[in-house]
N, C-alpha and C positions, 0 to 999 in steps of 0.2 A: 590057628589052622594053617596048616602048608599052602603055601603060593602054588598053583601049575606052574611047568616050564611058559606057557601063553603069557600070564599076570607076571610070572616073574621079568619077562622082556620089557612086557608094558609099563612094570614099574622103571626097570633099571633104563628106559626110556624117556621117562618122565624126566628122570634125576637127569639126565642129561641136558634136556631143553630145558629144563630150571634152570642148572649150571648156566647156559649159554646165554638164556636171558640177564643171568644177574653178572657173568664177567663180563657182558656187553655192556650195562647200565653202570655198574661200578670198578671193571678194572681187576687185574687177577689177585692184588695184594688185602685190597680189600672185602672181596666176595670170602662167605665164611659157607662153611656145612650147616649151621642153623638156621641160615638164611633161603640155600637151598629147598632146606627140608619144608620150611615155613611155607612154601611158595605150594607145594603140592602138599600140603598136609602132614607131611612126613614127617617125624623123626630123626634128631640126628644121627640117631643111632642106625637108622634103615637105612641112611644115603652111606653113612662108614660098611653096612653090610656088603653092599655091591664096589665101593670105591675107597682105598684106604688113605687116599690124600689127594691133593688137588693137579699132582701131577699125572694120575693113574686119571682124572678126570681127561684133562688135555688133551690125551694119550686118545681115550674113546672118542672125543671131538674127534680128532685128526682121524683115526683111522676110520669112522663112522662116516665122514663127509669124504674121505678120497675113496671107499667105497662106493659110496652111490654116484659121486662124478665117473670113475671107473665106470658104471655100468651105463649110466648115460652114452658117455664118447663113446665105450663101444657098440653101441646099439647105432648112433648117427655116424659113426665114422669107423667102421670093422678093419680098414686096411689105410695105411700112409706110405704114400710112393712119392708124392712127390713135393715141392716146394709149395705146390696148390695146396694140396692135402693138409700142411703142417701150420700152413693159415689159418685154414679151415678150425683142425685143432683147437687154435689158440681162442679162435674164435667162438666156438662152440663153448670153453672154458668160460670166458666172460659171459656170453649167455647164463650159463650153466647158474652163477654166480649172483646173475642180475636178475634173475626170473622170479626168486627162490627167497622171502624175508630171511629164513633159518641161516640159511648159507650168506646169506652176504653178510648176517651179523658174526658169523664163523670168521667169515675172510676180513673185515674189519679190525675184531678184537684182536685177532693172529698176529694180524700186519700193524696196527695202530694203537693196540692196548698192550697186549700180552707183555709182562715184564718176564727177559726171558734172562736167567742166570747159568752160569758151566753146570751145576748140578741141578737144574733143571732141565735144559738140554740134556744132560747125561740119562736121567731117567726117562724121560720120555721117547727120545728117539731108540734106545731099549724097547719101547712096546710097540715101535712105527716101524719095525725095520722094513716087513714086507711090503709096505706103502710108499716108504719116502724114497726110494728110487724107482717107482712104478711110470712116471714120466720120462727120465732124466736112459731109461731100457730102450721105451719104446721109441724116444727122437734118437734115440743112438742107432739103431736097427735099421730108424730110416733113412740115415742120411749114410750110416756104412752102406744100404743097397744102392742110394743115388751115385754115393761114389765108385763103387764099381760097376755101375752101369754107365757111367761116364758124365753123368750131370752134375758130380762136382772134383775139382780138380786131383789128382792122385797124392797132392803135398799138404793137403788141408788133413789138416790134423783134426780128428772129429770130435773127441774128447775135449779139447777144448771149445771146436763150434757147439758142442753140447751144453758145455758151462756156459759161455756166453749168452746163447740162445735165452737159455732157462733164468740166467740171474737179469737177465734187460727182460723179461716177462717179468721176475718179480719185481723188478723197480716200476715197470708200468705202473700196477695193481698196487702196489704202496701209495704213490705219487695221488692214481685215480682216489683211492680210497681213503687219504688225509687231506683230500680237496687240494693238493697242492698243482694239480694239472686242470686245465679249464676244457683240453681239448678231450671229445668224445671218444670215451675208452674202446670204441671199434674203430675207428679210425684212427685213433695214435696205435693201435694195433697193428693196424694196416700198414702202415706209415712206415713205421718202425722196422717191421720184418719184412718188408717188401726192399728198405734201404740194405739189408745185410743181404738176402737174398739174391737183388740184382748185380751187388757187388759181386757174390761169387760167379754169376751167369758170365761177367765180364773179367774177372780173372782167367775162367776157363775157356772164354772167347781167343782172349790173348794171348795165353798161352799154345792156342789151336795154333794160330797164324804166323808163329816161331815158325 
């Protein structure tokens, strides 16, 4: 009997949180489709229905979990103006993250498991396109309107405060998440972006006083 479009999501739902539990418990080389399918009843023939390999898996992780952070932030945080705002952000991220069993075993296996290869990478950020610069837009947006509104200096290159920004965020959330930082992921948050931050407050102080 034909699945609804409804069951059809709910299955290809399932296969997902299965996936998630088993590359969290075993790691992406050894998680199998049989194993998947085992876990909800399935077939391995029904999870290859919806997923033709474990990169088209990943692929659904990622874009499924930056969706719903997506709609989270913008619900708690609709507008970023300023260097508060972008705290707040990052902040809300770790939340987001900590609240949530699904999601923090997401951001775990990503950062701590996932063995990631050139052609793995190649296919999967193929199916993340619209996702994986959905951050890296919006702190550009906001730090091009701080700087011409004049709260960061005119020589600040933002493209790279953007990279910086974004990859000392991801080294936090590695570091928090292979236990290799003992201090409290909101606080080395704080810490952290409050040190680059101030820097630029005091570049453009001194620059003022020329």
């Amino acid at each position: 009997m034909r699945k609804t479009k409804e069951e059809a999501e709910e299955t290809r739902r399932a296969i997902l949180r299965s996936a998630l539990d088993t590359f969290y418990e075993k790691g992406y080389s050894k998680t199998t489709f049989d194993e998947i399918a085992r876990r909800i009843n399935l077939t391995k023939g029904a999870v290859y229905w919806y997923f033709r390999n474990k990169p088209d898996l990943i692929a659904a992780l990622i874009n499924d979990y930056f969706d719903r952070q997506k709609a989270v932030l913008q619900e708690r945080l609709p507008e970023m103006k300023s260097f508060d705002d972008i705290l707040k952000w990052f902040l809300y991220n770790a939340e987001f993250i900590l609240s949530s069993e699904p999601y923090y075993k997401f951001v775990f296996f990503i950062s701590c498991q996932m063995e990631w290869s050139e052609g793995i990478i190649t296919k999967v950020l193929s199916q993340v396109e619209e996702n994986k610069d959905t951050w890296y837009k919006r702190l550009k947006e906001t730090l091009t309107f701080m700087q011409k509104s004049g709260e960061i200096c005119e020589d600040v290159n933002v493209e790279h405060l953007v990279s910086i920004i974004m990859n000392m965020w991801t080294g936090i959330l590695n570091a928090y998440m292979s236990k290799r930082c003992t201090v409290d992921l909101k606080v080395m948050i704080e810490e952290s972006f409050n040190l680059i931050f101030n820097g630029l407050k005091k570049e453009r102080t001194e620059d003022a006083s020329k």
